[in-house]
N, C-alpha and C positions, 0 to 999 in steps of 0.2 A: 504493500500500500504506500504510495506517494501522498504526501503533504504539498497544496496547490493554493498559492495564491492567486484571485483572477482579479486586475481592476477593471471597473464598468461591468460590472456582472451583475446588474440589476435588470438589465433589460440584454435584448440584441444577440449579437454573437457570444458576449462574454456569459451570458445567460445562457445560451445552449452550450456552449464548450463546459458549464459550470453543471449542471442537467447531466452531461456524459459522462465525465469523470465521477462526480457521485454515483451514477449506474453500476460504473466499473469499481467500485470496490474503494477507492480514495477519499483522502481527507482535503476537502475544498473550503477556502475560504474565500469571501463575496467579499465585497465594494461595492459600497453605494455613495452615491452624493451625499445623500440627508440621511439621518435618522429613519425619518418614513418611509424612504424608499429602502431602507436597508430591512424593516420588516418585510415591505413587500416581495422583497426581492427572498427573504427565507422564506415565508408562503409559495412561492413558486418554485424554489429548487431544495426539495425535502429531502434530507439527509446532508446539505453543506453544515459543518461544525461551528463558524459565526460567521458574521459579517461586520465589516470596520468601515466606517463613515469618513469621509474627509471629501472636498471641492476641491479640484486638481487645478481649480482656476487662478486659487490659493496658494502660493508658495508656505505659507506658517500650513495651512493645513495638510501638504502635501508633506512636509517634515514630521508634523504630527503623524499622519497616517503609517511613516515610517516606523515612527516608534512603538507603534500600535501592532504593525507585525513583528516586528524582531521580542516583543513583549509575547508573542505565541510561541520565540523559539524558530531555531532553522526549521528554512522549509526544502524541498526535495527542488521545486519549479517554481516560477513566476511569469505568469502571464502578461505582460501589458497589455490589452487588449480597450482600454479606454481612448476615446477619440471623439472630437467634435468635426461638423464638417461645415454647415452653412450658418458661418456666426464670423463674429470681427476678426481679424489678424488677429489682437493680442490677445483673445480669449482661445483663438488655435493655438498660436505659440504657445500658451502657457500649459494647454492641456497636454496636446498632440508632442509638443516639442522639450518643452522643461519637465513637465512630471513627469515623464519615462527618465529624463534625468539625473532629477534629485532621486527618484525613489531607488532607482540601480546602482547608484551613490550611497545610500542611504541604508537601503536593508541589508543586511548580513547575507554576506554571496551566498545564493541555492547552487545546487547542480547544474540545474539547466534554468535559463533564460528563455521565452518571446517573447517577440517583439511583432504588433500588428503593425503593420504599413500597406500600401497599395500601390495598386498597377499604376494608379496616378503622379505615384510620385517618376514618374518618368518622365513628366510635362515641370517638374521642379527644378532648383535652383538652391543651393547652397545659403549664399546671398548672408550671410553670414555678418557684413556690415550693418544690417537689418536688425541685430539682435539688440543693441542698444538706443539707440535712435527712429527705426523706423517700423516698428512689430506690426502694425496697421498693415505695413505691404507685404508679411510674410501671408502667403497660399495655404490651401490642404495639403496641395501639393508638393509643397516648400517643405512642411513639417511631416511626409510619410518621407522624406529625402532622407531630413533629420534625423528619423526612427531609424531607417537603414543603415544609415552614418553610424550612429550609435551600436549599433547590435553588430557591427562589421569589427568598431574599433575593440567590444567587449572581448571579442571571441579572440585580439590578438593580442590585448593585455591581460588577459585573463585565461589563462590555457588551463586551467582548471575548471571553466567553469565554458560547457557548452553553448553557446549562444545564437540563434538563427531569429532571422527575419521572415514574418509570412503575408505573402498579397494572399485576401480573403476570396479577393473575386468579387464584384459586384451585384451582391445577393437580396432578397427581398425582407431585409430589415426595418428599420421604422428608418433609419439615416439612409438604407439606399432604396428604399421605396420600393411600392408594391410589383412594379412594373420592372424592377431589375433582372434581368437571364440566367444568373448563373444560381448553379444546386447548393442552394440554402444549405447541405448536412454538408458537403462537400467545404462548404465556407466556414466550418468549425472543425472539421474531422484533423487538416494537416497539423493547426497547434494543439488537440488534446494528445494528437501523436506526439509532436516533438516533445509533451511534456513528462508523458511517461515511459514510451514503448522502448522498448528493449531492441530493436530491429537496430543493428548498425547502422543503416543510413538515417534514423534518426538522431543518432548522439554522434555524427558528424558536427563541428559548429562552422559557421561565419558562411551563412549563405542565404540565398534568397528564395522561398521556395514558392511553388503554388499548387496546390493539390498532391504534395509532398512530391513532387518532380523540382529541381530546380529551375531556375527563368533566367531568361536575360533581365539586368538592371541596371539603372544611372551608372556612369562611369567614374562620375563626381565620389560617391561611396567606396573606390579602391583605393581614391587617392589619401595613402596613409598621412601626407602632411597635412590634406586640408581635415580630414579627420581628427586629426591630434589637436587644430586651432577652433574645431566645432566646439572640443572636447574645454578648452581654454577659456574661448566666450561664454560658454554655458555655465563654467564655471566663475567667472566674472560676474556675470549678471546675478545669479542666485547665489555666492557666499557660498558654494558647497563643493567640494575638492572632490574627485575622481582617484577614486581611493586605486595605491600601488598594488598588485598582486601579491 
């Protein structure tokens, strides 16, 4: 049995990937925004052990949030799986971009890491002078770049700790709408794999997968120096250090 943290598991994907893993036998912890969504969100996925509140819009509560897991003890995996999509720059930024972050920063390294990102971040931009000055013009796009950025540089400073990126597909959730094409189980299946399964190609790290095949991705994300000064601004702007292996 795996110990699983998921963020955004009140509703969406993090909600079905949270549903599967309690099927299988694991010990799942939820995220919600509020209080109230964090009950709602245990009425709906019966058998996760709690749920831990924090607004990732929030930098104090996304630190908070941290100390709210490492207070349950190491966990096996960590999902990022929270994300906003039609809302201002700096409320992406802060969600999409800084709290995968702080919180990988922050929580006492699992085994394995995901990281959600999308196919979209292919239409992004680094753009990384943005991070001080201009958050308004950071994209969705911009901040699934970021997610990849991040889970690329995790997997090469961090060789202990498995780390992969997953495009979910553009599936019929409440963010990508009723009208989206691709297979809704398919769009949860590749991260509850990478979080527990035992299949060598799952505990491969530093790649980008999609339907547990890997994909082509931004080129921007291999560049290990611009990744190192993603790594530098992010930690500039929030005060929180990207801790040595």
């Amino acid at each position: 049995m795996a110990k699983i943290f998921i963020t955004g598991s009140a509703d969406g994907l993090g909600q079905l990937s949270a549903t599967s893993l309690v099927s299988q036998g694991h010990d799942v912890v939820l995220h919600a925004r509020t209080a109230e969504r964090g009950r709602e969100a245990l009425k709906k996925v019966k058998g996760a052990s709690h749920v831990l509140t924090g607004d990732l819009s929030n930098l104090e509560e996304i630190k908070q949030l941290a100390d709210q897991v490492n207070a349950l003890g190491l966990f096996d995996a960590v999902i990022h799986n929270a994300g906003v999509y039609q809302t201002s720059g700096k409320e992406i930024f802060a969600v999409n971009t800084l709290a995968p972050y702080v919180l990988t920063c922050l929580i006492q390294k699992p085994k394995r890491l995901v990281y959600l990102s999308s196919g979209m971040h292919l239409q992004g931009r680094a753009n990384l002078d943005n991070f001080k000055t201009n958050v308004d013009r950071i994209s969705y796009s911009d901040s699934k770049l970021h997610v990849l950025m991040l889970s690329m540089a995790v997997a090469r400073k961090w060789p202990q700790v498995c780390s992969n990126a997953v495009d979910p597909g553009w599936v019929p959730t409440r963010m990508g709408g009723r009208g989206a094409p691709d297979d809704l189980q398919k769009g949860y299946e590749t991260q509850t794999w990478l979080a527990v399964s035992d299949d060598d190609h799952a505990k491969r790290s530093g790649r980008y997968l999609y339907h547990q095949k890997e994909r082509r991705h931004h080129p921007e994300a291999d560049n290990v120096a611009l990744r190192e000064r993603f790594l530098s601004v992010c930690q500039e702007v929030t005060g929180v250090l990207f801790p040595q292996p």
